[in-house]
N, C-alpha and C positions, 0 to 999 in steps of 0.2 A: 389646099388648092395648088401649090407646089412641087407636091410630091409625085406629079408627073405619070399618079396613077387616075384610071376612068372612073371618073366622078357621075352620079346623077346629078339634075340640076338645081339639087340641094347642099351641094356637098357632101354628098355620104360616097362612099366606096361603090358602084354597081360591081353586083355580082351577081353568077346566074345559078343554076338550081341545084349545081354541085359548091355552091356558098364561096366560089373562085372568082377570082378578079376577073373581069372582061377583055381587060389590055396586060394584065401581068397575070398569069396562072400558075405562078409558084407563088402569089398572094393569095391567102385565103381569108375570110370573114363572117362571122355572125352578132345576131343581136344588134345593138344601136349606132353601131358605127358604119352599117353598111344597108343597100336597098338591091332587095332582091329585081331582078329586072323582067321576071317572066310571071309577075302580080304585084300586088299589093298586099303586103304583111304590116298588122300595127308594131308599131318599135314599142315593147314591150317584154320585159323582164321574164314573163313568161314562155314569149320567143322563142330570145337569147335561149333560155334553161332547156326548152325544147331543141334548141339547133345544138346545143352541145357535142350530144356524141354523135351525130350523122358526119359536123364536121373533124371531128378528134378520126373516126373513120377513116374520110378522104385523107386528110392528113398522112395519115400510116399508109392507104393506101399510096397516093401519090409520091413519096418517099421510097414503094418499092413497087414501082411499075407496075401496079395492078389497077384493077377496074374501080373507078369510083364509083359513088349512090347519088343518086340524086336524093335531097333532100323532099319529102313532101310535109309541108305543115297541115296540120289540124284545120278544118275550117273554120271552129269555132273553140275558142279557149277561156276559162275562167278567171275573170281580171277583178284583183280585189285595191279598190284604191283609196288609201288613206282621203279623208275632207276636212283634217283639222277638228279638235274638240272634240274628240270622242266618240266620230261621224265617221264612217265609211259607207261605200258600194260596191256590191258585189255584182258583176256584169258576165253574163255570156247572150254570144249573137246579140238579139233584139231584145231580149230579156235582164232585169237589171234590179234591183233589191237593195231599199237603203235601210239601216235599221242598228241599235247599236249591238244586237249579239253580231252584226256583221262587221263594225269596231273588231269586239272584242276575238273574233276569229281573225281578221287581221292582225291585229298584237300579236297574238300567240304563234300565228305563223312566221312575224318579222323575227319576234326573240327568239324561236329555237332554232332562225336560221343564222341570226347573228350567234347564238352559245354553239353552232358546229364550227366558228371559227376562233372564239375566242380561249384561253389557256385555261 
């Protein structure tokens, strides 16, 4: 709240479709720390993983005077969310699926995303 940059009125970063600060645009943002101002995206890990390289992009781009991208996200993306116990959901859109081979697709996608980063 101090940082003097434009905030929505949650506290997150607004930013708009090129994933740039509203009041500072040599700030840039994605994922959970920031609200897109020109919709509604859920703060989700999936997002984040989708905004990556549109904003690594802008980045380089804005760095060397050239044209940015607007970012467009997916309308709908596949959200798999742990429920404790052995229980997960797998969700896209209006459509959603609880079950435990959808556990156990969970696990296997959290572990071999944690072993890309561990030694």
């Amino acid at each position: 709240a101090r940082s003097g940059l434009t905030l929505d009125g949650h506290g997150f970063l607004a930013v708009n479709d090129y994933q740039q600060s509203l009041g500072h645009p040599e700030v840039f943002a994605a994922g959970d720390v920031c609200t897109r101002v020109d919709g509604t995206l859920p703060r989700s890990g999936v997002q984040a993983t989708l905004a990556g390289p549109p904003l690594a992009s802008n980045l380089l781009a804005a760095l060397n005077d050239k044209p940015m991208s607007r970012h467009v996200p997916p309308p709908h993306t596949r959200h798999l969310v742990a429920l404790g116990g052995q229980r997960a959901v797998v969700g896209w859109g209006r459509w959603y699926w609880e079950a435990e081979q959808v556990w156990r697709w969970k696990d296997r996608q959290d572990r071999a995303f944690v072993a890309r980063f561990s030694g």
